[in-house]
PDB file as gemmi writes it, atoms N, CA and C in Angstrom:
CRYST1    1.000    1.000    1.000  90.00  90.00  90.00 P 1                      
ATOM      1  N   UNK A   1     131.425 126.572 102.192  1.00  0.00           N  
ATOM      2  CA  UNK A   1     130.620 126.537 103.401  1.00  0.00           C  
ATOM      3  C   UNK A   1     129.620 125.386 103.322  1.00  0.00           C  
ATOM      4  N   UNK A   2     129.405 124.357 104.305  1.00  0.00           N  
ATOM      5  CA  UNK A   2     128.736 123.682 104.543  1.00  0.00           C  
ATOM      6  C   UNK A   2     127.508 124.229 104.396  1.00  0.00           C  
ATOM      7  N   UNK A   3     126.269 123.532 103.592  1.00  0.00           N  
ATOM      8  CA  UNK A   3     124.997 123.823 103.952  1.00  0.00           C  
ATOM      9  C   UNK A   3     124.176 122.911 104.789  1.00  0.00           C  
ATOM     10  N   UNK A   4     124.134 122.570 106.307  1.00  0.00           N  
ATOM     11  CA  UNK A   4     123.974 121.363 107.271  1.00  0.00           C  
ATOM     12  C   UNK A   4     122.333 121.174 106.630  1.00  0.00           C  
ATOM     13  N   UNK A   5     121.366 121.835 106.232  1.00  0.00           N  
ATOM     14  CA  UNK A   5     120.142 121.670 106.182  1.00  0.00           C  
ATOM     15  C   UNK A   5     119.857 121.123 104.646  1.00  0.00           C  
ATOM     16  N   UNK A   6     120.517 120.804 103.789  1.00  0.00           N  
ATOM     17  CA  UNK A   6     120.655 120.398 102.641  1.00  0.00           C  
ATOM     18  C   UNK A   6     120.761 119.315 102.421  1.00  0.00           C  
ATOM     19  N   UNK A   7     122.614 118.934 103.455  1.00  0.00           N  
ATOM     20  CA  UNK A   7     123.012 117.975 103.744  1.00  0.00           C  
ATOM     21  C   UNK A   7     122.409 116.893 104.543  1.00  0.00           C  
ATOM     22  N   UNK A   8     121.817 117.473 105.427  1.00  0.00           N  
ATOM     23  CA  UNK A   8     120.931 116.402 106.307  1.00  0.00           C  
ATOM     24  C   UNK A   8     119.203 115.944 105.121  1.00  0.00           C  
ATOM     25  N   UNK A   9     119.125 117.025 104.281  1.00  0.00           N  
ATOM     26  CA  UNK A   9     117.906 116.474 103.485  1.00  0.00           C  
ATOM     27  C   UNK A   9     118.477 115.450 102.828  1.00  0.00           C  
ATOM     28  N   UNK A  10     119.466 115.499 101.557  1.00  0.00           N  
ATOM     29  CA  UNK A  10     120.581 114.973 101.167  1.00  0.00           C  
ATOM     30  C   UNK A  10     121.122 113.319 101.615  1.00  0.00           C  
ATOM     31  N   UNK A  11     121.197 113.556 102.756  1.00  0.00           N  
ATOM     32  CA  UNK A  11     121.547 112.301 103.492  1.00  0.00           C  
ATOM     33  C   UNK A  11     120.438 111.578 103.850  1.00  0.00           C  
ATOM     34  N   UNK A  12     119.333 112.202 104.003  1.00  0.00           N  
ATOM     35  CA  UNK A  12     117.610 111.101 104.135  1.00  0.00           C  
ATOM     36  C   UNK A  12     117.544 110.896 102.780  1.00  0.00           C  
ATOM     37  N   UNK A  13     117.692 111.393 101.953  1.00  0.00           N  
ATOM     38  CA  UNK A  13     116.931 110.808 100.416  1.00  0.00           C  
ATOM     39  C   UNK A  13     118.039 109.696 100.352  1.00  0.00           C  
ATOM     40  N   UNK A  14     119.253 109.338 100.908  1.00  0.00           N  
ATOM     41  CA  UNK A  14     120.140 108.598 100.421  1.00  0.00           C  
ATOM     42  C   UNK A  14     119.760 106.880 101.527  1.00  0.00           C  
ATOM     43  N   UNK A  15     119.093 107.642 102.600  1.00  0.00           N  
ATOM     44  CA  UNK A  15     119.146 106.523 103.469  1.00  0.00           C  
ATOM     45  C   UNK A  15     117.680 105.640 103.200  1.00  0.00           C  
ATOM     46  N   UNK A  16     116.810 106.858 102.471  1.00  0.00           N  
ATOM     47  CA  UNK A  16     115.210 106.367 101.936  1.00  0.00           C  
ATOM     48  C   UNK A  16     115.550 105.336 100.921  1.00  0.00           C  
ATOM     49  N   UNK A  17     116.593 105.693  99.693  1.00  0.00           N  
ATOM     50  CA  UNK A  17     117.295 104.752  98.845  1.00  0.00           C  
ATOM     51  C   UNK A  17     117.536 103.360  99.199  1.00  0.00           C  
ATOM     52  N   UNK A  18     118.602 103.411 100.379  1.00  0.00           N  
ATOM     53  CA  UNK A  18     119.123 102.264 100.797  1.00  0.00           C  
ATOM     54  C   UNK A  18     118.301 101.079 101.272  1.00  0.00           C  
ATOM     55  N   UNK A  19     117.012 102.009 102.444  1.00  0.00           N  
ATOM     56  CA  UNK A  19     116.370 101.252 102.491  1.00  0.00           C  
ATOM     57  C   UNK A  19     115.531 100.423 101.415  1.00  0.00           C  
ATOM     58  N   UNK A  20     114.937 100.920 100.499  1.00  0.00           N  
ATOM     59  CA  UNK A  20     114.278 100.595  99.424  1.00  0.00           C  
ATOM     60  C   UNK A  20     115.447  99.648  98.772  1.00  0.00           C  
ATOM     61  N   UNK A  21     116.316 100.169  98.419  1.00  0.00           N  
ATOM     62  CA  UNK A  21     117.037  98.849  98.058  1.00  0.00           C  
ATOM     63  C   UNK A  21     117.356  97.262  99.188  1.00  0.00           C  
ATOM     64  N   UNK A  22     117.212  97.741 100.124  1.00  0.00           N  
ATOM     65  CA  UNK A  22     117.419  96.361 101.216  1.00  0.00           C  
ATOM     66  C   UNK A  22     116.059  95.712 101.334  1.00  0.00           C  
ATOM     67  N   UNK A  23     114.889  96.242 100.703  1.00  0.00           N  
ATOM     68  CA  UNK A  23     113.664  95.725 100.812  1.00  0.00           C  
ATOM     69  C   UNK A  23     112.661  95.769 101.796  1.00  0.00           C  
ATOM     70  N   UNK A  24     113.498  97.253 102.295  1.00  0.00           N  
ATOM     71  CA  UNK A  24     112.828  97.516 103.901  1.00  0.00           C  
ATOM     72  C   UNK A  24     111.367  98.410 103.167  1.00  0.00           C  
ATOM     73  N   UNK A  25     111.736  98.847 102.642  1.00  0.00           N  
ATOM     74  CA  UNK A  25     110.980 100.499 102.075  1.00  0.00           C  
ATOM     75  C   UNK A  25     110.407 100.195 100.623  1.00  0.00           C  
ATOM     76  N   UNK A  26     108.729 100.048 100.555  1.00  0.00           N  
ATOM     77  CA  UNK A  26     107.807 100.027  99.258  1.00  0.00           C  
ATOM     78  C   UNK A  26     108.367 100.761  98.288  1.00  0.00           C  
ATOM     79  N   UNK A  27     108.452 100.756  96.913  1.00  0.00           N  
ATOM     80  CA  UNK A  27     108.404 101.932  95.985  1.00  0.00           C  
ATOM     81  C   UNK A  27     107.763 103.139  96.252  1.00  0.00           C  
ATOM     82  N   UNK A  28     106.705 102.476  96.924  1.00  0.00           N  
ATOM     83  CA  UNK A  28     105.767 103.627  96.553  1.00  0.00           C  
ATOM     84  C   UNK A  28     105.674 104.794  97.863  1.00  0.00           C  
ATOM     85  N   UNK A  29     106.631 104.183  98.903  1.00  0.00           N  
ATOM     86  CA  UNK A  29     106.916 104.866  99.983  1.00  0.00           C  
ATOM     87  C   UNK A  29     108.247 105.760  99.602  1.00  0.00           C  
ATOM     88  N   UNK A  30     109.256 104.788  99.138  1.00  0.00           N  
ATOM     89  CA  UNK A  30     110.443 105.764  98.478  1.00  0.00           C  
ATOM     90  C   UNK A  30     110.075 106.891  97.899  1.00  0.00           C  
ATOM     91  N   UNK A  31     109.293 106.631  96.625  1.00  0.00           N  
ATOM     92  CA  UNK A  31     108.631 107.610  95.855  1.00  0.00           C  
ATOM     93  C   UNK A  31     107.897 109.066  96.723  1.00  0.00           C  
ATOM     94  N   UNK A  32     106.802 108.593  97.683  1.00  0.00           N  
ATOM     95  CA  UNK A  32     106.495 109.795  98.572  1.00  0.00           C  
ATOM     96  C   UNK A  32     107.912 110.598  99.215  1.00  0.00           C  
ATOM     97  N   UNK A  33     108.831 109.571  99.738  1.00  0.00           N  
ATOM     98  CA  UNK A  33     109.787 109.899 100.587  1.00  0.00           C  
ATOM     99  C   UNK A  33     110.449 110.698  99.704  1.00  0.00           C  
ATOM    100  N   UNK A  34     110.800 110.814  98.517  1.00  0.00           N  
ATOM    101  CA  UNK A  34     112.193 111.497  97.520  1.00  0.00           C  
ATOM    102  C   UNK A  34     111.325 113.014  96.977  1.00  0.00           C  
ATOM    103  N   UNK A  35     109.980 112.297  97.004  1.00  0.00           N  
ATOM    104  CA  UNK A  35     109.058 114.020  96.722  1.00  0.00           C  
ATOM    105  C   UNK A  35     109.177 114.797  97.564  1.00  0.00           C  
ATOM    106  N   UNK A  36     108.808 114.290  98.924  1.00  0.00           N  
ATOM    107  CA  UNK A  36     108.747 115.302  99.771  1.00  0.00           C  
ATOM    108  C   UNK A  36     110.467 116.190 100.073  1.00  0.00           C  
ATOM    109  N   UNK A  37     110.916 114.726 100.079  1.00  0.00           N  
ATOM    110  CA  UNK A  37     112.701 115.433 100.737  1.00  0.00           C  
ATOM    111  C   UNK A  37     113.125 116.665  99.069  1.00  0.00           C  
ATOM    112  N   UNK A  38     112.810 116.056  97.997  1.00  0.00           N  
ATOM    113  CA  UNK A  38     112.953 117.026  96.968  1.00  0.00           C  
ATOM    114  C   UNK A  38     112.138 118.477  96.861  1.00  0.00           C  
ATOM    115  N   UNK A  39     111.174 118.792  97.744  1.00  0.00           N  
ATOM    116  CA  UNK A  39     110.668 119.715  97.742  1.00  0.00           C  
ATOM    117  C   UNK A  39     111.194 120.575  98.760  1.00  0.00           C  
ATOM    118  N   UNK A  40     111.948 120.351  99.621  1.00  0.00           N  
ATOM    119  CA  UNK A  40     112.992 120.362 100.484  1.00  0.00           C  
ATOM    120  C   UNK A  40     114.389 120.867 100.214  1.00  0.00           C  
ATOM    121  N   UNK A  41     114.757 120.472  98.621  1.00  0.00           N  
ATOM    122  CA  UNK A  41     115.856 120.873  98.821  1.00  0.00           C  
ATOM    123  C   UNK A  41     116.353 121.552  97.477  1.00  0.00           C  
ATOM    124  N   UNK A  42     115.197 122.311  96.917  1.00  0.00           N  
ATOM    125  CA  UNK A  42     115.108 123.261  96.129  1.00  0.00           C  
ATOM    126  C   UNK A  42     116.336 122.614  94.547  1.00  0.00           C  
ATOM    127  N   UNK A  43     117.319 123.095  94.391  1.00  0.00           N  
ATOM    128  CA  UNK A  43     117.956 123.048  93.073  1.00  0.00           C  
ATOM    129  C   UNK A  43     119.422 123.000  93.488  1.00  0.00           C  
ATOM    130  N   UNK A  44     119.614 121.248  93.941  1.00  0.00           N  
ATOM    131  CA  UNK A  44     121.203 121.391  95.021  1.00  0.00           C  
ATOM    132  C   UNK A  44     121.757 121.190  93.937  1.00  0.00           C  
ATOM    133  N   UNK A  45     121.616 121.028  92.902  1.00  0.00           N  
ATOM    134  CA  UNK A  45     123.058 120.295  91.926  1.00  0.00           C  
ATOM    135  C   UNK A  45     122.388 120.795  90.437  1.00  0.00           C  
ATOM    136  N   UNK A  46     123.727 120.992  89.714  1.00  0.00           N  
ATOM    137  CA  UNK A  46     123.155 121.565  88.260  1.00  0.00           C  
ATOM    138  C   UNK A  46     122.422 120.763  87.676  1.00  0.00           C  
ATOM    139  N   UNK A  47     122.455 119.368  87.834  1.00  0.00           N  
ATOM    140  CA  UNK A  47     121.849 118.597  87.382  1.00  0.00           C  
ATOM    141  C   UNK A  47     120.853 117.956  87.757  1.00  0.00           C  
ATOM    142  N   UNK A  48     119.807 118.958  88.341  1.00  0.00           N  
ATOM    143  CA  UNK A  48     118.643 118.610  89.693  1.00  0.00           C  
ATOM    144  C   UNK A  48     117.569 117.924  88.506  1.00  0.00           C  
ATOM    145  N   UNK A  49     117.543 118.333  87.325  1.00  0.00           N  
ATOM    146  CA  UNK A  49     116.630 118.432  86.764  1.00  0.00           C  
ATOM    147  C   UNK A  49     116.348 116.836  86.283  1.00  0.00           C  
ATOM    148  N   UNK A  50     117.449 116.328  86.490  1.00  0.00           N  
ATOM    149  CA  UNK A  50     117.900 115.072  85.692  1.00  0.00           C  
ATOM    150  C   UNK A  50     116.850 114.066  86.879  1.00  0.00           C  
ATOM    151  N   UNK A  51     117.034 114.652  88.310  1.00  0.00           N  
ATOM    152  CA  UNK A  51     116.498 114.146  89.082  1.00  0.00           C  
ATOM    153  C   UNK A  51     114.917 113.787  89.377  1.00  0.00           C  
ATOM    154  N   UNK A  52     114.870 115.135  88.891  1.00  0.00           N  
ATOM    155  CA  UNK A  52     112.848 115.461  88.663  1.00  0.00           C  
ATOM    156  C   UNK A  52     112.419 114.065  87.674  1.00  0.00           C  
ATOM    157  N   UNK A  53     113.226 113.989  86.353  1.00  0.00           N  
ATOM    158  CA  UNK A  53     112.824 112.879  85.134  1.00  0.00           C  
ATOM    159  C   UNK A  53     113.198 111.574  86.193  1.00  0.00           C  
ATOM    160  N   UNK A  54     113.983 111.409  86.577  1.00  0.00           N  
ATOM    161  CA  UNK A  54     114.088 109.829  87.355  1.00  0.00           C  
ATOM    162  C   UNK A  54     113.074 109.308  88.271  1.00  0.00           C  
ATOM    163  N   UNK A  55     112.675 110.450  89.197  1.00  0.00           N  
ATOM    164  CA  UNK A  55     112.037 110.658  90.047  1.00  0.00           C  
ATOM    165  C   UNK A  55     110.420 110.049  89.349  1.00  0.00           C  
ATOM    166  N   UNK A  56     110.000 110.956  88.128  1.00  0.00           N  
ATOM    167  CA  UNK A  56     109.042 110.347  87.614  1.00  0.00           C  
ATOM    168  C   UNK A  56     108.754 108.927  87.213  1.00  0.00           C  
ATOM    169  N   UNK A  57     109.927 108.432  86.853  1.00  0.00           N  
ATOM    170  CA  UNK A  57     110.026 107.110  86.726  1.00  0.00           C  
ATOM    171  C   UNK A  57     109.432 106.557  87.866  1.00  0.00           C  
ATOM    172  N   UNK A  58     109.516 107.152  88.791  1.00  0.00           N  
ATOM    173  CA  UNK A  58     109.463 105.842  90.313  1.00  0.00           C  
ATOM    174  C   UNK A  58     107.878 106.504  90.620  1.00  0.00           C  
ATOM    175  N   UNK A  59     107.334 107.646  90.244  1.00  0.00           N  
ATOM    176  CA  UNK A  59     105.914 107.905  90.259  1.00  0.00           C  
ATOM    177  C   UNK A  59     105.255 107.318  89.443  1.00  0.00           C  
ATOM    178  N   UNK A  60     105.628 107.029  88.093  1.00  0.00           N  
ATOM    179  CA  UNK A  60     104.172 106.698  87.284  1.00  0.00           C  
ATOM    180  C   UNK A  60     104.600 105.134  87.709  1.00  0.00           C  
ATOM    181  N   UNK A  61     105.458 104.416  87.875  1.00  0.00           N  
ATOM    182  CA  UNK A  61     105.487 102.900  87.921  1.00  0.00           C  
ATOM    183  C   UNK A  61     104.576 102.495  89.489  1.00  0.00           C  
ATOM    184  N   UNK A  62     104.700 103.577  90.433  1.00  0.00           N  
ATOM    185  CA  UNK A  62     103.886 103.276  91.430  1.00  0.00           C  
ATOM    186  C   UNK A  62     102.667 103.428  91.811  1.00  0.00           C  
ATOM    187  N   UNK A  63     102.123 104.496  90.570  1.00  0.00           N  
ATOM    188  CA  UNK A  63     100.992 104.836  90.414  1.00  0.00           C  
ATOM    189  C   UNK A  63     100.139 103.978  89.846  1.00  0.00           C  
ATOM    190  N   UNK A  64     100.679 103.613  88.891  1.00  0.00           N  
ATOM    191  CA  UNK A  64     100.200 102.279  88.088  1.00  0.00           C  
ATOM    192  C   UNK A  64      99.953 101.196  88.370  1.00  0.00           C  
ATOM    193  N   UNK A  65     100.400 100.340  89.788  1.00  0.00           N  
ATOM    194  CA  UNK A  65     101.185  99.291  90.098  1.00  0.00           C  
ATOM    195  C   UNK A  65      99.907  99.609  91.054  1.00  0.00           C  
ATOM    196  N   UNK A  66      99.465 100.738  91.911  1.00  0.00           N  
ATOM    197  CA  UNK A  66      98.899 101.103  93.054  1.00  0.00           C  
ATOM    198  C   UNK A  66      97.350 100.571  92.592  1.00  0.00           C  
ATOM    199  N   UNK A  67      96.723 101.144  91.156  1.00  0.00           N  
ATOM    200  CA  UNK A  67      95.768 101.981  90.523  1.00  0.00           C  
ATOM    201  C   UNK A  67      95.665 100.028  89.567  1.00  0.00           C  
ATOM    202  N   UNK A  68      96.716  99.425  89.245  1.00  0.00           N  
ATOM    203  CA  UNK A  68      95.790  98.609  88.344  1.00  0.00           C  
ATOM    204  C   UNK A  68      96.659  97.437  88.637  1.00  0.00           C  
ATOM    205  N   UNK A  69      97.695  97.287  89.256  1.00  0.00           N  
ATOM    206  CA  UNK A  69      98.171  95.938  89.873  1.00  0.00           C  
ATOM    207  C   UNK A  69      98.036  95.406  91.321  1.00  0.00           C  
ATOM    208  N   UNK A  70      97.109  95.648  91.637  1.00  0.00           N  
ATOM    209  CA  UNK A  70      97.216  95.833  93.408  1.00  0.00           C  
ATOM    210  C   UNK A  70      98.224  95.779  94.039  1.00  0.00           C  
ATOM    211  N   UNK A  71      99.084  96.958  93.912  1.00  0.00           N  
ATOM    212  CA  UNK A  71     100.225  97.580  94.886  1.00  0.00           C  
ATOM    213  C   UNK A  71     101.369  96.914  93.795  1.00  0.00           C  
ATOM    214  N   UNK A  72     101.475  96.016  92.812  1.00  0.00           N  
ATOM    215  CA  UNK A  72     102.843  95.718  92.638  1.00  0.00           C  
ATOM    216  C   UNK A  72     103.407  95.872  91.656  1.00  0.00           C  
ATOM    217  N   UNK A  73     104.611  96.098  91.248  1.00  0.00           N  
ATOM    218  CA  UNK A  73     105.220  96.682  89.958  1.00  0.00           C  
ATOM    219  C   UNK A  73     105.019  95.611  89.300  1.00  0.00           C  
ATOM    220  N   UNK A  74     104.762  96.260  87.537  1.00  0.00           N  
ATOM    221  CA  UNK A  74     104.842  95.127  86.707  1.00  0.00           C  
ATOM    222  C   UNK A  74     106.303  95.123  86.557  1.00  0.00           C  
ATOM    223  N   UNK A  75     106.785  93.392  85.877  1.00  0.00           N  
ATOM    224  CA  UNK A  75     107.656  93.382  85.534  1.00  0.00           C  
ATOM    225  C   UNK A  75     108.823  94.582  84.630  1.00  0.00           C  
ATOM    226  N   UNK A  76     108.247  94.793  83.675  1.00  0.00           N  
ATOM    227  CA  UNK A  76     108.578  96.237  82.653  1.00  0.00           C  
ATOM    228  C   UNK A  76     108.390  97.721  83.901  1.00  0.00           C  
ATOM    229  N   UNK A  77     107.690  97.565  84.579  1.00  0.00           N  
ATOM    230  CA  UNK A  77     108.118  99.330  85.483  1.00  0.00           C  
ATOM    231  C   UNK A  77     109.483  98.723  86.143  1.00  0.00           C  
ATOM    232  N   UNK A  78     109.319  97.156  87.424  1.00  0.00           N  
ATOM    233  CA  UNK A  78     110.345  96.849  87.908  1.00  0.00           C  
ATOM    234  C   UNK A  78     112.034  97.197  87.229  1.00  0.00           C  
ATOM    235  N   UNK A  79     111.806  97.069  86.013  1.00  0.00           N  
ATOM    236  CA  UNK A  79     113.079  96.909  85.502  1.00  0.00           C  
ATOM    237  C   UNK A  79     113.709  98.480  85.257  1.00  0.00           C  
ATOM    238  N   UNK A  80     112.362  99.508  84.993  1.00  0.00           N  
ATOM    239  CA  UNK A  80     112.895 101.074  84.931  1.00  0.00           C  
ATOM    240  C   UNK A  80     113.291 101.513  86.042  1.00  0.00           C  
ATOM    241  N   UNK A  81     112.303 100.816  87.472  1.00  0.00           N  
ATOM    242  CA  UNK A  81     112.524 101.607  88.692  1.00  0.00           C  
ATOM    243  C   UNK A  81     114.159 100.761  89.082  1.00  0.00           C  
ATOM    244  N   UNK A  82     114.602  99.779  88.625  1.00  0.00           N  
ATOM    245  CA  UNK A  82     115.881  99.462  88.953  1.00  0.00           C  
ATOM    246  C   UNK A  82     117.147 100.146  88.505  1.00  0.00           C  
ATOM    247  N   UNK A  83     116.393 100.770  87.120  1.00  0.00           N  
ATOM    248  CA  UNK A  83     117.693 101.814  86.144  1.00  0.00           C  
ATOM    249  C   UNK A  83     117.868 103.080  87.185  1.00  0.00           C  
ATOM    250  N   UNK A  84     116.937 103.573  87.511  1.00  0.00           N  
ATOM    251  CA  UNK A  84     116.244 104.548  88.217  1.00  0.00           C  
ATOM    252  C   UNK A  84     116.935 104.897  89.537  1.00  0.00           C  
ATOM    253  N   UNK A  85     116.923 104.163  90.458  1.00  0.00           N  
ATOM    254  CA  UNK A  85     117.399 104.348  91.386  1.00  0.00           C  
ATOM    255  C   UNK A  85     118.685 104.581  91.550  1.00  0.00           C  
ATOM    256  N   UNK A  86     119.650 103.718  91.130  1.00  0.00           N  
ATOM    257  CA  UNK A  86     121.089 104.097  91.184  1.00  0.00           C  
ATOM    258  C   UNK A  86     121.515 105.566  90.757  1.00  0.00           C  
ATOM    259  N   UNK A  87     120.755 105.857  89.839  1.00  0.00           N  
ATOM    260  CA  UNK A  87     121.155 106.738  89.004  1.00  0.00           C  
ATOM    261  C   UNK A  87     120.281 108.141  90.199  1.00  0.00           C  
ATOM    262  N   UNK A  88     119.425 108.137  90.755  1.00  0.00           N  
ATOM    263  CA  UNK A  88     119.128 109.050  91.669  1.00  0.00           C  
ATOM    264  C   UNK A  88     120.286 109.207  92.721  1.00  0.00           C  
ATOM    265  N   UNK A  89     120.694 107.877  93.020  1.00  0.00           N  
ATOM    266  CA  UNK A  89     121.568 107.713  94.396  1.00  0.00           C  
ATOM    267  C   UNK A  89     123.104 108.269  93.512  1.00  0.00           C  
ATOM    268  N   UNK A  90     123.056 108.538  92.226  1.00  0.00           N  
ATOM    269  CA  UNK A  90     124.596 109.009  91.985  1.00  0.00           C  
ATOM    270  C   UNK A  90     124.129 110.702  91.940  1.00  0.00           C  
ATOM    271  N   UNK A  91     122.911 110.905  91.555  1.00  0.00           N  
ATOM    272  CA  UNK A  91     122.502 112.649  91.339  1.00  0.00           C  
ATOM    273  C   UNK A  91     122.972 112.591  92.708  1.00  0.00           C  
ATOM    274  N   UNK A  92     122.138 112.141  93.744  1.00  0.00           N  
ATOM    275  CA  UNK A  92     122.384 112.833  94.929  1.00  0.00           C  
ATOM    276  C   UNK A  92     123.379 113.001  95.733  1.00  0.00           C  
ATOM    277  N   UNK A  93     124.194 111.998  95.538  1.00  0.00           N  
ATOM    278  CA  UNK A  93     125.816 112.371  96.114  1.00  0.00           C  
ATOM    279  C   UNK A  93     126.581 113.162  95.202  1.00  0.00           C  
ATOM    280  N   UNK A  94     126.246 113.775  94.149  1.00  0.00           N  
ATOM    281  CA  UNK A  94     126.861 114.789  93.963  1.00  0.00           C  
ATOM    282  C   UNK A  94     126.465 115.721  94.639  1.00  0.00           C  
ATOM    283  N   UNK A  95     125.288 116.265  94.506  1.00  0.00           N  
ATOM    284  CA  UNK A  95     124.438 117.053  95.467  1.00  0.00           C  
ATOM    285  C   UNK A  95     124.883 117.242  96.532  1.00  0.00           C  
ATOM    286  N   UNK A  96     125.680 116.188  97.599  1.00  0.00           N  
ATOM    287  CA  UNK A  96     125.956 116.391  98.909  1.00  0.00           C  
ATOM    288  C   UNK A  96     127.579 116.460  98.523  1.00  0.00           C  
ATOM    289  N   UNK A  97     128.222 115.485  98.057  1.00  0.00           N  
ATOM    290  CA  UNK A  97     129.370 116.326  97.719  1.00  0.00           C  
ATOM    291  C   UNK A  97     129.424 117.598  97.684  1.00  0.00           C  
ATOM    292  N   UNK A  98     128.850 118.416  96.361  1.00  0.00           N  
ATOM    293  CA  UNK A  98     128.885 120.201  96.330  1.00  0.00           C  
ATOM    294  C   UNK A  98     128.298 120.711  97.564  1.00  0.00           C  
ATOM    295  N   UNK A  99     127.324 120.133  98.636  1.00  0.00           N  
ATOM    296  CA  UNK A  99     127.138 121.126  99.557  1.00  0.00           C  
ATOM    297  C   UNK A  99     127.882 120.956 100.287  1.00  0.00           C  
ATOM    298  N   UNK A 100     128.990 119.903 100.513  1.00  0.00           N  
ATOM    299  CA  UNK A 100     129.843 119.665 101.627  1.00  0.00           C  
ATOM    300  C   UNK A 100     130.946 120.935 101.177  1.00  0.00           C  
ATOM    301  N   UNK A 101     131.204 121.560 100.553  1.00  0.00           N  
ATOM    302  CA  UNK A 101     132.522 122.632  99.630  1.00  0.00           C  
ATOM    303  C   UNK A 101     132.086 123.657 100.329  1.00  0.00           C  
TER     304      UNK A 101                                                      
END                                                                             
């Protein structure tokens, strides 16, 4: 059974991604954007947890960046929040895969 309210969270955290990767969307907006949609969508995939640790990645590098670089990643966060992301954008299409079943 489809879960449409999962899926549609599911599908914004993927499109918050994209943008952020096309350079439309700050880190530090992604970052708000993947908290909130993750609080949203409770424990979609066995491996949610994996998501929470990635997720942090893209908080403390923006926190930091906010708090002592004026707004911009250092080089060394840049390069985690780049590991980071893909690897959210593969959690989460599993995530929507299994809710599509």
């Amino acid at each position: 059974m489809i879960d449409e309210y999962l899926t549609r969270q599911l599908n914004l955290m993927l499109r918050q991604i994209q943008f952020y990767e096309d350079g439309i969307l700050s880190i530090h907006d992604l970052e708000a954007d993947l908290r909130f949609l993750r609080n949203h969508v409770e424990d979609a995939h066995p491996r949610w947890d994996e998501f929470d640790g990635l997720w942090g990645v893209l908080d403390e590098a923006s926190s930091f960046a906010i708090v002592r670089n004026n707004g911009k990643l250092l080089p060394e966060d840049e390069e985690q929040v780049k590991k980071a992301v893909p690897e959210i954008a593969v959690l989460v299409k599993a995530a929507l895969e299994d809710a599509s079943k």
